[in-house]
C-alpha positions in Angstrom: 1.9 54.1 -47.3 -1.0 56.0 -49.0 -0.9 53.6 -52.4 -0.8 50.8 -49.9 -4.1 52.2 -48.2 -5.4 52.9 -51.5 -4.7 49.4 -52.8 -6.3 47.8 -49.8 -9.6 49.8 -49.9 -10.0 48.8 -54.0 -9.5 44.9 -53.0 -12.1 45.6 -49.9 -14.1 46.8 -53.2 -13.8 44.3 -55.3 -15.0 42.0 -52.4 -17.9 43.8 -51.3 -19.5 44.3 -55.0 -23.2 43.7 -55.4 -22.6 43.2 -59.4 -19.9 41.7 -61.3 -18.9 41.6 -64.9 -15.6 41.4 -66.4 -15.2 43.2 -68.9 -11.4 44.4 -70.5 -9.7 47.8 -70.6 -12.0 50.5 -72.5 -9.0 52.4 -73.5 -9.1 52.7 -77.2 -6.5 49.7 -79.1 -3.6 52.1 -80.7 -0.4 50.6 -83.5 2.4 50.4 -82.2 1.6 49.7 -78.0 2.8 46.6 -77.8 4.0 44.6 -81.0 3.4 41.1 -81.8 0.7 38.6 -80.6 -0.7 39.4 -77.1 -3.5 39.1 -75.0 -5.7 39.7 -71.9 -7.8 37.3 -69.7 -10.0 38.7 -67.2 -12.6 36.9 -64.4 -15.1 37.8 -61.5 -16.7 35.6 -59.3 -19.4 36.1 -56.8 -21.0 33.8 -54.4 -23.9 34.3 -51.2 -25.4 32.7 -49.1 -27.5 32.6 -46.3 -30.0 35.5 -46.0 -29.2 35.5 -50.1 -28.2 32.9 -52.5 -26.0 34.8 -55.2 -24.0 32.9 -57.7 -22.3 35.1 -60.4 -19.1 34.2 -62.8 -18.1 36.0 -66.0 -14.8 35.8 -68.0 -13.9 37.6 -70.8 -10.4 37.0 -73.0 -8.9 39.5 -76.0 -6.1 38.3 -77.8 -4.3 41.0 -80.4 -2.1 41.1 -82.7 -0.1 44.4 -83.4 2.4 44.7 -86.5 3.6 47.6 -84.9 3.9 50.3 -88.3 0.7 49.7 -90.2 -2.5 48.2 -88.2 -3.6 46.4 -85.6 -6.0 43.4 -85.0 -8.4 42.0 -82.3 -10.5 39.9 -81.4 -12.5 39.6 -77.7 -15.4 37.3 -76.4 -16.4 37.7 -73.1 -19.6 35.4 -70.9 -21.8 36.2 -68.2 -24.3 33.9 -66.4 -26.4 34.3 -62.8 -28.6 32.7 -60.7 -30.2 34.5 -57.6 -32.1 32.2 -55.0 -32.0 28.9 -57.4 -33.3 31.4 -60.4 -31.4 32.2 -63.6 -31.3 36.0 -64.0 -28.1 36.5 -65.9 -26.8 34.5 -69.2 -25.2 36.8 -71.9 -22.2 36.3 -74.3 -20.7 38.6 -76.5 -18.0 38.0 -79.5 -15.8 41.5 -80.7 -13.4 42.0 -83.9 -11.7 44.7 -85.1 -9.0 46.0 -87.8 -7.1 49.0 -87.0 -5.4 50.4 -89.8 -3.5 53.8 -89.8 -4.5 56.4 -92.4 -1.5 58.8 -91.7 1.0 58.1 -89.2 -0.3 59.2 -85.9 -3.8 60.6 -85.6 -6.1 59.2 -88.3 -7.1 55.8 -88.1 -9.4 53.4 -90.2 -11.7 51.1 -88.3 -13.7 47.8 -89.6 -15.2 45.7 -86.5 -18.4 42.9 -86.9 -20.2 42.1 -83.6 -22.6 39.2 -82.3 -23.7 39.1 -79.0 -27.2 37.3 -77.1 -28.9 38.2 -74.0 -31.4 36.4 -72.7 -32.5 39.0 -70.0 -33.1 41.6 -72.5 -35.1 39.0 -74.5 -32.0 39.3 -77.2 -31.9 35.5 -79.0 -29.3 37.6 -81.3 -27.6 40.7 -82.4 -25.0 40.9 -85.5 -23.5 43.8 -86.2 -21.2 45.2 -88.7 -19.6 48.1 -89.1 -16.6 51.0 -90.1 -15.4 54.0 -89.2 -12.7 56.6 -88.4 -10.7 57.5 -85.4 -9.3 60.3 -84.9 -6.4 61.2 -82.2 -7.1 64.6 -80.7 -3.6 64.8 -78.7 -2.8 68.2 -80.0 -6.6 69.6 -78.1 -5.7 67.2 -75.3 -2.8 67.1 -73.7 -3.1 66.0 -70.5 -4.0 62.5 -71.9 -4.8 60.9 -74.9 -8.0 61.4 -76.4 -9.9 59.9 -79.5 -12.9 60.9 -81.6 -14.5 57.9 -84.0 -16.9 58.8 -86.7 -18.9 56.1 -88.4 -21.7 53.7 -89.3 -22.8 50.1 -89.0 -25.6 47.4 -89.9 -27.4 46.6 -87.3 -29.7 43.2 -87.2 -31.8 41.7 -84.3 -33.5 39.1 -83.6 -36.0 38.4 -80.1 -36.9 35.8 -77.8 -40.5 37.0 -77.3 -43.1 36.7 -80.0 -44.4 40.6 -79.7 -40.9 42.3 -80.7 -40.2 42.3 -84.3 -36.9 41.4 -86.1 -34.6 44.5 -86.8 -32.9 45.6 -89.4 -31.1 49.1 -88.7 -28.4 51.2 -90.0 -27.3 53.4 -87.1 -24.8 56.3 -87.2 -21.6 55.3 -84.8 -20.1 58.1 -82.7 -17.6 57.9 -79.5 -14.9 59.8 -77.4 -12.7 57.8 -75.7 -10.5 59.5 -73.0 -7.6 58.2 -71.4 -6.0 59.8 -68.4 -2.4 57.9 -67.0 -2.4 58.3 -63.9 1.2 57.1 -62.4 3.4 54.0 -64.2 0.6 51.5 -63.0 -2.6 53.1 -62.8 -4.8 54.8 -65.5 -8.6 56.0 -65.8 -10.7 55.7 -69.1 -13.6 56.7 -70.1 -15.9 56.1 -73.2 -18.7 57.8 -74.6 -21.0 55.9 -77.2 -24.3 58.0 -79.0 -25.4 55.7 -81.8 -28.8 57.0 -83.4 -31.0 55.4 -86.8 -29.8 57.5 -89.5 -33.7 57.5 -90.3 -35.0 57.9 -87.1 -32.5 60.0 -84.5 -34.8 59.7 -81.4 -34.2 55.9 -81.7 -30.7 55.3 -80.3 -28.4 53.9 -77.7 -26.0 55.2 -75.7 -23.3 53.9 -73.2 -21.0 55.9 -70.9 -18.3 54.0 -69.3 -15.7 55.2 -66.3 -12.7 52.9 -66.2 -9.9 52.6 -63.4 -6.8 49.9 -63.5 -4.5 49.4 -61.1 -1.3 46.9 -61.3 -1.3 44.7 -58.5 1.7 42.7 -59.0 3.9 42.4 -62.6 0.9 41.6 -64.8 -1.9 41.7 -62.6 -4.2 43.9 -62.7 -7.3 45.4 -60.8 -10.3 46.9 -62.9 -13.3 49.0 -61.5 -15.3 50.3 -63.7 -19.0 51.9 -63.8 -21.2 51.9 -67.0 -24.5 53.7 -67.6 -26.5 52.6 -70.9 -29.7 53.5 -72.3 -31.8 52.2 -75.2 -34.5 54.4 -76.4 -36.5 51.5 -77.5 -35.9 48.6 -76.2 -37.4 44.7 -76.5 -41.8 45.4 -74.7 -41.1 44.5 -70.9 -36.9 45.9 -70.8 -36.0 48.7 -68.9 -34.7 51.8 -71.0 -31.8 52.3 -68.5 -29.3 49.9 -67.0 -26.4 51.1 -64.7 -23.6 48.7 -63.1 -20.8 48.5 -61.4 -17.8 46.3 -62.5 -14.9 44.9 -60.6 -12.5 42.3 -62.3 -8.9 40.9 -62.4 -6.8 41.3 -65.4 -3.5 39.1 -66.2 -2.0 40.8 -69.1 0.1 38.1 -71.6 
């Protein structure tokens, strides 16, 4: 009776949201989960109206494909766009790859992963990035869960909508911990921790903090809330520093 409460209050969530965006499961991708091709498809919708006229939709895909001994491969694009009273005030799209390949058999990982991604709200026309790295699985400090330490660097180029900001063209240090706590057979909570700093200039950096539950609702449907806080020390003249969200989505898992 209590997961049934607890089920029913999430869905009253997920209907009741203010902001949208589906985004997938933050838990770092690890060999040998689930071999073969496979993916996930995730969407949230949002409509208002009367005393406000909302219109929100994002969807956001991953296939992967997992040799199940050696490495691991994915890809994930996900799309966002808004408009609140007639106005558009959300359009963003991002595109994700990465190459997983195990350095010794269960806790060291190599990581290669290349990036592109626009938003026009944040006066980004576009953002490439490139990039590699190792993970490390800290399940012997941990062992309540599994958790994961990456160490790296990537190229960084970026290019605005608005005359005043200058093109950039950055190599930034790449840091994480990812944390992933199950919590029965069919519900888990993540949560990621992003610092990545200029190697030239450390008090220019970005950083992202994300809190990620998912709950099955039925065979391989799934219910995601998360909650993301991000800053950007120097942002694009007229963009706020800070953003914080909340997320609520569907996952079907194929």
């Amino acid at each position: 009776m209590q997961g049934t409460n607890l089920t029913k209050s999430l869905i009253l969530i997920l209907f009741t949201s203010q902001y949208l965006f589906a985004l997938i499961s933050i838990e770092p991708v690890e060999i040998g989960q689930k071999a073969g091709i496979h993916g996930e498809l995730a969407i949230s919708l949002e409509t208002k109206r009367g005393n406000t006229q909302r219109d929100d939709y994002t969807a956001n895909t991953r296939i992967t494909y997992d040799n199940n001994s050696s490495f691991v491969t994915w890809g994930e694009i996900a799309s966002e766009y808004g408009k609140s009273n007639g106005v558009e005030d959300t359009k963003q799209t991002y595109l994700h790859l990465r190459h997983i390949h195990a350095i010794t058999k269960e806790r060291i990982r190599a990581e290669l992963f290349t990036q592109l991604e626009e938003d026009k709200f944040k006066l980004i026309k576009r953002r490439f990035l490139g990039g590699a790295g190792v993970r490390i699985k800290l399940f012997d400090i941990l062992d309540a869960g599994d958790g994961y330490l990456g160490l790296g660097a990537f190229y960084e180029g970026v290019n605005y909508t608005s005359t005043t900001d200058e093109t950039e063209q950055n190599l930034r240090f790449n840091t994480y911990f990812a944390y992933t706590l199950k919590l029965s057979e069919d519900s888990k909570l993540s949560c990621t921790l992003y610092y990545q700093p200029k190697y030239d200039e450390l008090k220019e950096f970005v950083n992202t903090n994300k809190l990620n539950l998912e709950l099955r609702i039925y065979k391989e449907l799934f219910l995601n809330l998360r909650v993301s806080y991000d800053t950007d020390s120097r942002p694009a003249i007229g963009v706020e520093k800070y953003d914080f969200y909340q997320q609520t989505s569907f996952v079907y898992k194929f």
